[in-house]
BAKEKE-494094 format. One line per 5 residues: number of its first residue (from 1); their letters; for each residue x, y, z of N, C-alpha, C. Coordinates in steps of 0.02 Angstrom, whole numbers, always signed. Layout:
REM BAKEKE-494094
NUM	A	X,Y,Z,X,Y,Z,X,Y,Z | ...
This chain:
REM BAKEKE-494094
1	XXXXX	+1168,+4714,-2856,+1107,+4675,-2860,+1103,+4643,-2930 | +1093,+4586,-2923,+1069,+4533,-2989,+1018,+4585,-3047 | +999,+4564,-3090,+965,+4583,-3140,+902,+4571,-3127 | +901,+4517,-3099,+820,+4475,-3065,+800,+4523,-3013 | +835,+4546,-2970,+823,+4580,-2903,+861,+4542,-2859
6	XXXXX	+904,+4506,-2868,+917,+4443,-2822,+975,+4463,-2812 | +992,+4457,-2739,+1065,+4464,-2694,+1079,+4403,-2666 | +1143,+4382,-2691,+1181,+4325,-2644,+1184,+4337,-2573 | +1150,+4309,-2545,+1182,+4301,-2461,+1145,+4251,-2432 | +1114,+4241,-2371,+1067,+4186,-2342,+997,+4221,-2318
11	XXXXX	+963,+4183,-2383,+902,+4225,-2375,+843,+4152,-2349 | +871,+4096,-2391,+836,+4042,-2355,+836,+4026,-2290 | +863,+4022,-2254,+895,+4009,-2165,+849,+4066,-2145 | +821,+4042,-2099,+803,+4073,-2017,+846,+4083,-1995 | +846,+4115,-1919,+899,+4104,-1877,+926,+4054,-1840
16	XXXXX	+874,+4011,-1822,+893,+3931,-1790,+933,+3877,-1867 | +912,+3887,-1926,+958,+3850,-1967,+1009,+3877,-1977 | +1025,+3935,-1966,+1089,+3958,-1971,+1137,+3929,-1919 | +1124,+3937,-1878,+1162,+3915,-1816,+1172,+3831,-1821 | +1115,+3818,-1841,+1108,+3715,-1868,+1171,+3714,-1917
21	XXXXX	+1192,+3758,-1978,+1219,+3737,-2019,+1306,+3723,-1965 | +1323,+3781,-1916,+1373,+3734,-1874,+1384,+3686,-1834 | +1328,+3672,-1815,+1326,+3644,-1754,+1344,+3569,-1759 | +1350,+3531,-1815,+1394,+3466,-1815,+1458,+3485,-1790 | +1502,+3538,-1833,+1574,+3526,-1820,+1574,+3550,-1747
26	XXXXX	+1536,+3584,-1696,+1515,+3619,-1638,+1522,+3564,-1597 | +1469,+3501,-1602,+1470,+3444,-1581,+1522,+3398,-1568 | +1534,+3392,-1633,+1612,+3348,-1636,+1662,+3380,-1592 | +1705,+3436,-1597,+1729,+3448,-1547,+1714,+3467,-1487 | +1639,+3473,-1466,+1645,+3453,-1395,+1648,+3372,-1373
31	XXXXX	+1632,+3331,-1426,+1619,+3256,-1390,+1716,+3254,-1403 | +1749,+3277,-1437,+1834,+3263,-1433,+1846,+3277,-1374 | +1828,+3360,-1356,+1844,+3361,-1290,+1812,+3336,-1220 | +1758,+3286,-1223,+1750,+3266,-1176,+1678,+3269,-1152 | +1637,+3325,-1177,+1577,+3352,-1176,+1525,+3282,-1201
36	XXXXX	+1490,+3249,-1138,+1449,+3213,-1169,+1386,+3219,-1206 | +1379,+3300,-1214,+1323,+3318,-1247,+1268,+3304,-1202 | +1243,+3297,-1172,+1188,+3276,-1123,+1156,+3318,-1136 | +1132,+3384,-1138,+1116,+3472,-1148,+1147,+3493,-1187 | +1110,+3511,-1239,+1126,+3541,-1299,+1133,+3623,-1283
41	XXXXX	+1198,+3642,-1303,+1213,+3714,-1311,+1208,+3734,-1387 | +1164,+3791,-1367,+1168,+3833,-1431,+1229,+3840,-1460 | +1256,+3838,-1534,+1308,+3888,-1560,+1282,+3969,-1555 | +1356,+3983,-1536,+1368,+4069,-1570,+1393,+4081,-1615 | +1361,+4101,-1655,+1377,+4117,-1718,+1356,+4197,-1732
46	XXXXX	+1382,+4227,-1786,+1376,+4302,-1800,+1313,+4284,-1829 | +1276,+4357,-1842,+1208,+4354,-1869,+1219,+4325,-1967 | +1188,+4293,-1983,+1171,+4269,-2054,+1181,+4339,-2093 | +1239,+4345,-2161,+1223,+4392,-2185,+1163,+4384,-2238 | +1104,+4436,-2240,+1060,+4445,-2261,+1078,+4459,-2354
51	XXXXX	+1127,+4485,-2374,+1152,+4479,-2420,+1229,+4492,-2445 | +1277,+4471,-2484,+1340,+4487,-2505,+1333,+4572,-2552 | +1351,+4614,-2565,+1332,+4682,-2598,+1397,+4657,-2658 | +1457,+4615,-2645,+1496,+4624,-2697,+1496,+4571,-2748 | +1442,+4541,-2750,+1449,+4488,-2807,+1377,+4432,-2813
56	XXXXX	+1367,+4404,-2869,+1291,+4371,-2873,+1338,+4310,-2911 | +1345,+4230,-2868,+1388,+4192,-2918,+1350,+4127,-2901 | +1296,+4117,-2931,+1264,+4041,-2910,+1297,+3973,-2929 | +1336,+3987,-2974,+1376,+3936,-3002,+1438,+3932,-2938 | +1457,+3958,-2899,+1505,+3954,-2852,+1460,+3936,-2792
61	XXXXX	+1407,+3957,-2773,+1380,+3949,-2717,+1363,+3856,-2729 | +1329,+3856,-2780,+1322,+3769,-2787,+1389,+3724,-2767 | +1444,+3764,-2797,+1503,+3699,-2795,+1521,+3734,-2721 | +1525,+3777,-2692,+1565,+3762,-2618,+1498,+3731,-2559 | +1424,+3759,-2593,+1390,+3722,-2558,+1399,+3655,-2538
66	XXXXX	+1398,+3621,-2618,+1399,+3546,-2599,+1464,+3527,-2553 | +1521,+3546,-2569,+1589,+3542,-2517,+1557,+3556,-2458 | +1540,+3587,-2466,+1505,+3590,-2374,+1444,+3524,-2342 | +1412,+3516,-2382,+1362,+3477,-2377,+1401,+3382,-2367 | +1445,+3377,-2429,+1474,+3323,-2427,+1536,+3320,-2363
71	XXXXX	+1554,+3366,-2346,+1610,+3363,-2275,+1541,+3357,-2206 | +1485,+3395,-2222,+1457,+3355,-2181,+1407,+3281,-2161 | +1411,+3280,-2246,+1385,+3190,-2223,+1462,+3155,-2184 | +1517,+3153,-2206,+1564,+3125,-2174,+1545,+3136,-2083 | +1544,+3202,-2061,+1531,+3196,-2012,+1491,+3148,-1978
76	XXXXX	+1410,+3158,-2019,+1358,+3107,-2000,+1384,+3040,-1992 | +1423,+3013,-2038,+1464,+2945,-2022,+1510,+2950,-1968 | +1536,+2991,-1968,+1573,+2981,-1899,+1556,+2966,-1838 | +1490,+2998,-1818,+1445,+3000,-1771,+1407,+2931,-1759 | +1390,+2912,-1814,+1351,+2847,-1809,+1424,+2778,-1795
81	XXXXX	+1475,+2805,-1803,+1519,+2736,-1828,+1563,+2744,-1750 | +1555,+2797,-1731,+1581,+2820,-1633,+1530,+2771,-1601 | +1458,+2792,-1628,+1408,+2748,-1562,+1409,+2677,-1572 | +1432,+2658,-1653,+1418,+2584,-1651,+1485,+2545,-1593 | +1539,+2575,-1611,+1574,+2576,-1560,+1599,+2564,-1494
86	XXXXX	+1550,+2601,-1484,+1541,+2628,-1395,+1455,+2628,-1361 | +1432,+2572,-1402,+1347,+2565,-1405,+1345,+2538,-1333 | +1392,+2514,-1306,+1373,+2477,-1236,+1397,+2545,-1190 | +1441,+2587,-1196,+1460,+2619,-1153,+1382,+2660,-1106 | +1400,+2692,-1067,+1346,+2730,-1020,+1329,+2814,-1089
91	XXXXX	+1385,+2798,-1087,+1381,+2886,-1133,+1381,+2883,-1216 | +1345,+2824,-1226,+1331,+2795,-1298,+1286,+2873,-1335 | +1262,+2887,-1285,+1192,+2926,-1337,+1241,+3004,-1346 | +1293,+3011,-1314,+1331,+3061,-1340,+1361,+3082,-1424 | +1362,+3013,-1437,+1409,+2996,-1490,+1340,+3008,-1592
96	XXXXX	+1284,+2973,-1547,+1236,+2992,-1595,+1209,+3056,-1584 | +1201,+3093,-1534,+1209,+3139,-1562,+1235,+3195,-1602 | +1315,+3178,-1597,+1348,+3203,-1644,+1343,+3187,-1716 | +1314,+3129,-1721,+1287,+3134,-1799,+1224,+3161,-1808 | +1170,+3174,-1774,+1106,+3201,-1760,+1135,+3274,-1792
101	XXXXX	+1178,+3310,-1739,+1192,+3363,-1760,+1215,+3385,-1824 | +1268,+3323,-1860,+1282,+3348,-1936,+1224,+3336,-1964 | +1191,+3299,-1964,+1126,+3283,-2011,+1087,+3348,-2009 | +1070,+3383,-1942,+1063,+3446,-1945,+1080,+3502,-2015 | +1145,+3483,-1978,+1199,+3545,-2005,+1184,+3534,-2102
106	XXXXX	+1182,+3464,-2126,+1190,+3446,-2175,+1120,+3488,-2224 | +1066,+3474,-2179,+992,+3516,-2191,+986,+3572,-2202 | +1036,+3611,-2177,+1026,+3697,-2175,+1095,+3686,-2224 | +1134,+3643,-2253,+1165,+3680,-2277,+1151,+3659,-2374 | +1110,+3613,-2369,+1074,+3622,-2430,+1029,+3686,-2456
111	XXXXX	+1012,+3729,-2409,+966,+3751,-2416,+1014,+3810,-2431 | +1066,+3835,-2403,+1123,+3871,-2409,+1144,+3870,-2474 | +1176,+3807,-2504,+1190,+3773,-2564,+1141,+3817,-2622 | +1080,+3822,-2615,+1028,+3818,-2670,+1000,+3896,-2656 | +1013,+3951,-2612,+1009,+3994,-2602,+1032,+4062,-2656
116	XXXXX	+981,+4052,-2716,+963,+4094,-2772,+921,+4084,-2800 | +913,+4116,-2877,+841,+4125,-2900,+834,+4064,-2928 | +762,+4035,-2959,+762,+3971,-2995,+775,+4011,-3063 | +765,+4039,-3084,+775,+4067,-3159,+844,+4044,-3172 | +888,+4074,-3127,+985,+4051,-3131,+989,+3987,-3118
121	XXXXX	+945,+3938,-3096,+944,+3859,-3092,+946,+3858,-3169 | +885,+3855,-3170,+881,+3831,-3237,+942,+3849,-3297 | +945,+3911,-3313,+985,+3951,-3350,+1062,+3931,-3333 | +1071,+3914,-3280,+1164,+3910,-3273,+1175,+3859,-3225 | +1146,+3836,-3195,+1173,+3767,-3145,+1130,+3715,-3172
126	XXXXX	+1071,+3709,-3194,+1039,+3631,-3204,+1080,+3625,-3284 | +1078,+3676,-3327,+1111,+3640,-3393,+1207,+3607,-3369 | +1237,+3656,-3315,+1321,+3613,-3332,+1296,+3544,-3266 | +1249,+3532,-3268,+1245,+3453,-3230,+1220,+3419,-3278 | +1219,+3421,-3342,+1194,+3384,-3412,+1267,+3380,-3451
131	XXXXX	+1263,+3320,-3492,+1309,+3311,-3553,+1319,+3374,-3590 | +1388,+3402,-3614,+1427,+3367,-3590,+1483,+3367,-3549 | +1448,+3427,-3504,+1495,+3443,-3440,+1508,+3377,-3395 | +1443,+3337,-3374,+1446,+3266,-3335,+1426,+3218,-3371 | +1435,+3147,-3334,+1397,+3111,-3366,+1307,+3097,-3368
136	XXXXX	+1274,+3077,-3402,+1203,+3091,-3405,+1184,+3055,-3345 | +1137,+3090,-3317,+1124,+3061,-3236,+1147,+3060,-3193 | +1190,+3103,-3205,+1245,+3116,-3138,+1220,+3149,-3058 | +1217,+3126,-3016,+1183,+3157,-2948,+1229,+3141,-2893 | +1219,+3199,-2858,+1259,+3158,-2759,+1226,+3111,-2753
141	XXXXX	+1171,+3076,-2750,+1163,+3015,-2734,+1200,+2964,-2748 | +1230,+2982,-2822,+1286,+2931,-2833,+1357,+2933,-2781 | +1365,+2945,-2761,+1423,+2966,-2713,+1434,+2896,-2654 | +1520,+2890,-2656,+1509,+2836,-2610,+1489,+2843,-2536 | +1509,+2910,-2525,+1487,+2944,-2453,+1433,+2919,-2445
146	XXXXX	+1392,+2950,-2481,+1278,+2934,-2453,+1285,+2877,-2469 | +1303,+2829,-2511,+1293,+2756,-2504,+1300,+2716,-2431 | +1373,+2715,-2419,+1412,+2729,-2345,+1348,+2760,-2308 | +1341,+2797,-2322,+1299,+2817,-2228,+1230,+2781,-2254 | +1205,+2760,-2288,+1142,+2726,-2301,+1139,+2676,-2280
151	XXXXX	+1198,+2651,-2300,+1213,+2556,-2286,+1218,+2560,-2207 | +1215,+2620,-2169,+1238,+2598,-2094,+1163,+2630,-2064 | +1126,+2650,-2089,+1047,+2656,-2073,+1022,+2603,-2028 | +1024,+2553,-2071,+1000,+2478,-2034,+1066,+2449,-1978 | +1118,+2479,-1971,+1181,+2433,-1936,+1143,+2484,-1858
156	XXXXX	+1134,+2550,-1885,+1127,+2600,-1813,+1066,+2577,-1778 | +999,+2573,-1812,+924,+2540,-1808,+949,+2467,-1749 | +959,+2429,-1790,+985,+2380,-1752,+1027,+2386,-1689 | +1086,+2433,-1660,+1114,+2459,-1609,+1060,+2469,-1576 | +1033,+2508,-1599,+982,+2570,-1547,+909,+2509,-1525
161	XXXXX	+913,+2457,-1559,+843,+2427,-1529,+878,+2357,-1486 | +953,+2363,-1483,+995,+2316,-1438,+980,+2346,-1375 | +997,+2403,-1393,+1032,+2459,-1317,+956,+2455,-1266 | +869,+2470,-1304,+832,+2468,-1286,+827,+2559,-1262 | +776,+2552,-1225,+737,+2627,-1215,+803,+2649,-1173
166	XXXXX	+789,+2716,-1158,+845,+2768,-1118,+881,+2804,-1122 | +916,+2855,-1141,+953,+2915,-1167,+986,+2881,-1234 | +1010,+2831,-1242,+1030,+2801,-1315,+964,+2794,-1365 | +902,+2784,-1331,+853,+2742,-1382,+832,+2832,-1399 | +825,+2880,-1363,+799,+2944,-1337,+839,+2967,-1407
171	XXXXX	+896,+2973,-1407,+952,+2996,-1455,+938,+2962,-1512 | +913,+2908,-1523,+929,+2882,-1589,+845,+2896,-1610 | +798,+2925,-1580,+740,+2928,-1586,+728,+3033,-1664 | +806,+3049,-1619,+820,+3106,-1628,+836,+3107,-1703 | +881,+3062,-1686,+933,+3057,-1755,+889,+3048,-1808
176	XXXXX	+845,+3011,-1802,+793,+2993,-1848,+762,+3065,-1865 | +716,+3104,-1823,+701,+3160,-1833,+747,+3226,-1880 | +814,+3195,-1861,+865,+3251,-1910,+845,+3225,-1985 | +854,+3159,-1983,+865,+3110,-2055,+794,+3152,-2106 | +738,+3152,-2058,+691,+3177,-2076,+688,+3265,-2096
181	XXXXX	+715,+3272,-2063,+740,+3364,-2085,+772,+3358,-2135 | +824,+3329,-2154,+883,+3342,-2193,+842,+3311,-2283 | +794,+3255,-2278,+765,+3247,-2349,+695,+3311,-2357 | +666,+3327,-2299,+628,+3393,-2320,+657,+3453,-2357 | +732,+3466,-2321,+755,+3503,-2331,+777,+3517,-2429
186	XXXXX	+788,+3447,-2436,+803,+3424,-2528,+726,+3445,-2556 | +697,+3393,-2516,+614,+3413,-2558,+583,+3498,-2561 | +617,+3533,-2512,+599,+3599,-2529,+634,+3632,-2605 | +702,+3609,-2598,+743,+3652,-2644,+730,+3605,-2710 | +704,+3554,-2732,+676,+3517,-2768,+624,+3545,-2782
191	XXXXX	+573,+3577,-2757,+514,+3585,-2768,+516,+3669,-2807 | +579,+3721,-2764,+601,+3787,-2768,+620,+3794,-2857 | +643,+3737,-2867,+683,+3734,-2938,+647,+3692,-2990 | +579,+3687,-2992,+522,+3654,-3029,+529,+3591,-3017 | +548,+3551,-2962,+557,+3498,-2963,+481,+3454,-2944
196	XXXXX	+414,+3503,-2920,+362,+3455,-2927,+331,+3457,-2987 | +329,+3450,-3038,+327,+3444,-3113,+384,+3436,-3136 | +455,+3450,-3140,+498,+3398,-3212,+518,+3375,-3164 | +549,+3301,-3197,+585,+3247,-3167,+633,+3273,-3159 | +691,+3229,-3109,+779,+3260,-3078,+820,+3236,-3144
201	XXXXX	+884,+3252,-3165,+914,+3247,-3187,+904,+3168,-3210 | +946,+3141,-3146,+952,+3066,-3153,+896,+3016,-3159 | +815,+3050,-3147,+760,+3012,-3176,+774,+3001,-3252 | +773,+3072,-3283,+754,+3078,-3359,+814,+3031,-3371 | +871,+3025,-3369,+923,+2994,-3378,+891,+2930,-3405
206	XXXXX	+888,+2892,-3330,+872,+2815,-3322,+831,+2819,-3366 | +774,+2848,-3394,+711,+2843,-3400,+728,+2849,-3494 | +771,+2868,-3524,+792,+2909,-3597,+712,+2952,-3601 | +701,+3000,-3551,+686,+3056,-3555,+610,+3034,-3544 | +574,+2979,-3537,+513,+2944,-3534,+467,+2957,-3485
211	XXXXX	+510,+2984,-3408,+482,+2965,-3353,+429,+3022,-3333 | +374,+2997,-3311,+341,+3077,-3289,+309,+3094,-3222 | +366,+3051,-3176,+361,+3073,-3114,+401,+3121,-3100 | +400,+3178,-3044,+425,+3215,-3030,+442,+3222,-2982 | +515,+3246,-2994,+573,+3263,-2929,+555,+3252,-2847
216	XXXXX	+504,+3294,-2837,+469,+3282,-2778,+456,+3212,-2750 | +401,+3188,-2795,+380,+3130,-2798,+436,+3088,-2785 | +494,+3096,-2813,+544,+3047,-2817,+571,+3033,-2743 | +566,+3101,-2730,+613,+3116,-2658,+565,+3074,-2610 | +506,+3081,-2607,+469,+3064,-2569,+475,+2997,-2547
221	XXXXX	+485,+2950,-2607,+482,+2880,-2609,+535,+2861,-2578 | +608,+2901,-2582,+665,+2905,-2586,+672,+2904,-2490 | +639,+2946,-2469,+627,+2972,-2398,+592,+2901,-2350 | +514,+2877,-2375,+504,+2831,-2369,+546,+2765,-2366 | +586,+2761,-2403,+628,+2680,-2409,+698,+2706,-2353
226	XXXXX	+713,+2771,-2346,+759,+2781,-2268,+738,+2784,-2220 | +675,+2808,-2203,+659,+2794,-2150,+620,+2707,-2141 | +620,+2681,-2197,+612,+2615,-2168,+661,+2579,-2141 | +727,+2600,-2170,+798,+2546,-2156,+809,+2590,-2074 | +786,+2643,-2078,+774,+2665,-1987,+725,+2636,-1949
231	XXXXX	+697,+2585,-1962,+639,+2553,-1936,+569,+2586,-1909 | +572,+2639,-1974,+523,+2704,-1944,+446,+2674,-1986 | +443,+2638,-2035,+403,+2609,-2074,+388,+2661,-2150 | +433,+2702,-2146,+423,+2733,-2217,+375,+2810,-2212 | +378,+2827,-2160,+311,+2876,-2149,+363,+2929,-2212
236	XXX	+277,+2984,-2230,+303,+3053,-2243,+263,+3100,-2225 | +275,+3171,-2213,+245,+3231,-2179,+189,+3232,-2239 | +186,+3228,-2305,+140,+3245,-2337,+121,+3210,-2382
């Protein structure tokens, strides 16, 4: 046990995000093999361990988190770049759902990612994301991946209001709903790690330390301007 009281294992996850954090790569190979997804099957998965007993390493859990997180935005592109594809086919809405599902998967596995105390944020993961371990402002947002799947927000929007209502419009109605999980999911662990009072990294950056909006706040706006390029008009839960 940590010094804090704190045990590595998955204490954030329920049992339904646990099972979410597979269920992209779950997806994908059933739509390889043929499975049009029509009915969603649960994954089986073993129960969530509740904690690891041989080790407390938040600095490791961050970096294989994000590897996990960033192999599943790729997925999410894959999914969206199958339906643009195959947008006329009958079994179009198969294909978004398989990105539905990583976007899922991508949600629970942030939450996985960030699964320790904020005290060890602060103390050992928010200082080596500062100079002069990175460069100042450094964030996954910068990444060409999330750019890439951003820029195809509006290409999928546009598909899905071609195709019109019916198991495609149904699916892409979905996908949207994941998109919407997956920035709550940031705004929680943003909020977990003082992020509704200090600014993110890459605010103070831009800002030479000026700015005094906060993390939250940021995300929010951030959430708003994706779900507009989804033609959702920018809504947020709060």
């Amino acid at each position: 046990m940590h010094e804090n009281g704190m045990r590595m294992g998955v204490t954030l996850l329920n049992s339904v995000e646990w099972r979410e954090m597979f269920a992209g790569l779950d997806a994908l190979l059933r739509y390889a093999a043929g499975d049009r997804l029509k009915e969603g099957a649960p994954v089986s998965v073993t129960r969530a361990p509740r904690y690891v007993p041989d080790g407390y390493d938040p600095e490791r859990r961050w970096l294989i988190g994000h590897q996990l997180f960033f192999a599943l935005v790729q997925g999410v592109i894959v999914g969206i770049n199958c339906y643009l594809e195959r947008r006329e086919d009958p079994d179009a809405d198969a294909a978004i759902r398989v990105a539905t599902a990583f976007m899922r998967s991508s949600a629970s596995a942030i939450k996985f990612t960030s699964d320790f105390g904020p005290v060890d944020y602060e103390a050992r993961i928010r200082t080596a994301m500062a100079p002069p371990s990175v460069r100042a402002g450094f964030s996954g947002l910068q990444t060409r991946d999330h750019a890439h799947l951003v820029g195809l927000f509006g290409r999928v929007r546009a598909a899905a209001a071609e195709v019109g209502p019916g198991p495609a419009g149904d699916a892409f109605e979905e996908f949207v709903e994941a998109t919407v999980t997956a920035y709550e999911a940031h705004k929680f662990i943003c909020a977990r790690f003082g992020g509704e009072v200090l600014p993110s990294l890459r605010m103070a950056a831009a800002s030479r330390g000026r700015t005094t909006q906060s993390g939250v706040s940021a995300l929010r706006q951030l959430m708003r301007s994706r779900l507009f390029a989804l033609g959702k008009g920018g809504g947020d839960s709060t």
